[in-house]
Residue, then its C-alpha position, 0 to 999 in steps of 0.5 A: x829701162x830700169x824703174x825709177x827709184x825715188x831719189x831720182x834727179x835734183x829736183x823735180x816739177x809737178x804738173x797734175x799727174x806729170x812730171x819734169x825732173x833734172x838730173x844731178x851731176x855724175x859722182x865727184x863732178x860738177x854742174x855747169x852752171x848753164x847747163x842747170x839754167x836750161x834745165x831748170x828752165x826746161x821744166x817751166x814748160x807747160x805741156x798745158x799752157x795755152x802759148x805752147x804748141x807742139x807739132x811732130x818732127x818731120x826732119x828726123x827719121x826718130x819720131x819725136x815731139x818739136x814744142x814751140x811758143x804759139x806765136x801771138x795773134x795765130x791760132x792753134x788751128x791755123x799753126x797746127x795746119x800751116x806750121x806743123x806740115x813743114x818739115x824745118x824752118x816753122x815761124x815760132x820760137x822753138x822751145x824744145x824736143x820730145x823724144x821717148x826711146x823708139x827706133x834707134x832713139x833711146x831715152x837714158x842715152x839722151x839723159x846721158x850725154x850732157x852729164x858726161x860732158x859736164x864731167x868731162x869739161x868738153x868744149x863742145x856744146x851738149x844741149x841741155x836734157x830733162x827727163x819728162x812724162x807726157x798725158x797720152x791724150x797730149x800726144x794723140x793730137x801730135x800722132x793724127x798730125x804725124x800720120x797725115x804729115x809724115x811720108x816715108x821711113x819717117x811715117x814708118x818710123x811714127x807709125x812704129x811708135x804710135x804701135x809702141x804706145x797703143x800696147x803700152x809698151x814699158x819702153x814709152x809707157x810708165x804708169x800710164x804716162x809716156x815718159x821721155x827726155x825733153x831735149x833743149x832747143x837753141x837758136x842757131x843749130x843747124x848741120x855742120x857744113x863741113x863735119x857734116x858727113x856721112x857714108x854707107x850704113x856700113x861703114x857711115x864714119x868713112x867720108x869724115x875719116x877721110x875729110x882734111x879736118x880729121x887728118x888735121x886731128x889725126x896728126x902731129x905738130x907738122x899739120x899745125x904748123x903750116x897753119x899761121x896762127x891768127x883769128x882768120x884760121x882759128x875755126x880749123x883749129x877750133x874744129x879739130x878740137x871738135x872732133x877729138x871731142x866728139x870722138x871721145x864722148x861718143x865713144x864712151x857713150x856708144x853713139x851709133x848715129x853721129x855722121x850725118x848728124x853733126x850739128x853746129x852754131x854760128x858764133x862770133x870771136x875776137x881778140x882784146x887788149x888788157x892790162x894782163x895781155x890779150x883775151x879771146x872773146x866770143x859770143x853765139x851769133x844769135x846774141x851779137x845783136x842783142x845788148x850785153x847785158x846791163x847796157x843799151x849797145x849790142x856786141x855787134x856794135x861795141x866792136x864796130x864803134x872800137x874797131x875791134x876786128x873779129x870772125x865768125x866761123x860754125x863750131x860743133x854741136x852735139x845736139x842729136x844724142x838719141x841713138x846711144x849705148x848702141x854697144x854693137x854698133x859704135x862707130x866710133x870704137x870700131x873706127x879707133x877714132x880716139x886711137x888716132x887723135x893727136x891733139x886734145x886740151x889739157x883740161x879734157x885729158x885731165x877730165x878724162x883721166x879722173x872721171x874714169x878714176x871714179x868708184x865703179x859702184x858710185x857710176x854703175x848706180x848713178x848711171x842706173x838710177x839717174x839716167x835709167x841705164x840697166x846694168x849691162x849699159x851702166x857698165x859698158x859705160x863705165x868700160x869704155x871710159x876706162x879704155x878711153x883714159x887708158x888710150x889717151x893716157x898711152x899715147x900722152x907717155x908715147x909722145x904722140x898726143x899733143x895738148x895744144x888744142x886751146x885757142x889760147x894756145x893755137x893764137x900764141x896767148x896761152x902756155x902749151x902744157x904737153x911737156x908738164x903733161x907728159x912728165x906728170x900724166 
């Protein structure tokens, strides 16, 4: 890991000898605005607060710190006993992950990712990330819990790091602090029931490969347009867009353990009228029955009383990003994923083609000093967006990359741009 200089993040929380800081956008992009809400409350979580609870991650072959809100009227103990021997599904709010670079998992890949994405606009959900230290003496109750919880590869793997941190490894251990990315968690995440696939370590992209989603992605107009357009069908459509940007991200940022790790969130779309014409509307499920903001009435029930139909369908998410930069072992890269894509939304492709314009000084230091990548990562990075741009900038000339993949598009309310696109590059 490279050292951290000292014009790390955009902002930085102190508590006591720890530390939380997030991360600035990548050069010549912005934040998004969400995405800094999440971060900036990221950082408000006190590792010492009495409401805050952790237990270890026992659903994860990376060892890892799950953070909850102790809920009101249950003890530390009974939680720690109770809750924290279950492997998913704990009753408390689940605030948080806490993952150090171990196993596969490696911190600067998890810091990466939600800043590629917001340079490259990508639709797809990247939870929130922060850097953040931890006292030793914090982490050792969840290491007892780990050892008497865990069973295994996953007490293997526990048993690994707990290794790491008794030797005070420079990979877990900075100044006397174990150091890691403190990853948002968000109601609603759960694996994709249908993107959700895996094959043999030796090749684990083989059964998505193979699956009618990817063909979907893989080919041309002719797939598409045996599909009718309507808010019934718009899910398939939304997946396909997934994918290609999956396959994109991923493959710039060397993500080794994507399949099997597909994650995604349940969310609510519909269809209204105005005086501009139809707008498409959606909003995560577990939102739908709380009230919009600045009135009493949920969604669930504005649409009802106006009779206003809607659907609701699984869209990706990419919330496991901790084995990254694995620049031997990209799946992705190696299966020529983005290669084969046929259909992308212009406002990605456009993202692409100018992030990977960016001056290589400017990331290789932005990629070293925020997100603690060494030089040699910093740099495949900032190859493989390049190839990425070059890959999809050929196949937009050759005809072959559709820029259909906007809803908006697919549901006859918006303007196709792939001639425009096609003209211009």
């Amino acid at each position: 890991m490279a050292s951290v200089p000292d014009t790390f993040g955009r902002s930085r929380v102190s508590y006591g000898r720890e530390e939380c800081v997030a991360l600035p956008p990548a050069p010549g992009t912005e934040i998004d605005s969400g995405r800094k809400d999440d971060e900036d409350a990221l950082c408000k979580i006190k590792f010492d607060d009495p409401n805050v609870i952790f237990c270890p991650a026992l659903h994860s072959t990376n060892p890892g710190t799950d953070i909850y809100e102790l809920p009101t009227g249950v003890s530390r103990a009974s939680f720690e006993q109770k809750e924290c021997a279950k492997e998913t599904k704990r009753n408390a709010d689940f605030l948080a992950k806490y993952k150090q670079s171990t196993s596969c998992s490696y911190t600067p890949a998890i810091l990466a990712y939600g800043k590629v994405a917001d340079a490259l606009k990508i639709h797809v959900d990247v939870p929130a990330v922060v850097y953040r230290t931890m006292e030793q003496a914090t982490h050792k109750g969840v290491e007892k819990m780990a050892g008497v919880y865990a069973h295994g590869l996953i007490k293997q793997t526990w048993a690994g790091l707990v290794s790491k941190i008794a030797a005070s490894s420079p990979k877990v251990i900075k100044d006397g602090l174990l150091y890691g990315a403190m990853v948002d968690h968000k109601g609603g995440i759960d694996h994709h029931p249908t993107l959700n696939q895996r094959g043999p370590d030796s090749n684990p992209a083989a059964p998505f490969l193979a699956s009618s989603t990817w063909a979907m992605a893989t080919k041309g107009s002719e797939i598409r347009s045996q599909i009718p357009p309507s808010l019934k069908t718009l899910g398939q459509m939304m997946a396909v867009r997934d994918v290609g940007e999956m396959a994109i991200i991923d493959h710039i940022l060397a993500q080794q353990d994507r399949f099997g790790n597909v994650a995604k969130k349940e969310k609510i779309f519909w269809l209204e009228q105005t005086a501009a014409g139809q707008k498409l509307h959606s909003v995560k499920a577990t939102k739908a029955n709380k009230p919009i903001d600045g009135t009493n009435q949920t969604t669930m029930q504005y649409l009802n009383a106006n009779h206003i139909p809607y659907v609701q369908f699984p869209v990706m998410v990419l919330a496991d990003n901790d084995c990254g930069l694995r620049q031997n072992s990209n799946v992705v890269q190696k299966n020529n994923m983005v290669q084969h894509l046929r259909h992308i939304s212009s406002s990605v492709y456009k993202h692409v083609q100018s992030f990977a314009k960016t001056n290589p000084d400017d990331l290789l230091e932005y990629f070293q000093n925020q997100t603690l990548m060494t030089s040699d990562e910093a740099k495949g990075v900032i190859a493989r967006l390049q190839e990425v741009a070059s890959i999809l900038k050929k196949n937009c000339d050759n005809g072959t990359l559709l820029f259909d993949s906007e809803p908006e598009i697919f549901l006859g309310i918006g303007a196709n741009p792939t001639k425009e696109l096609r003209i211009t590059g």
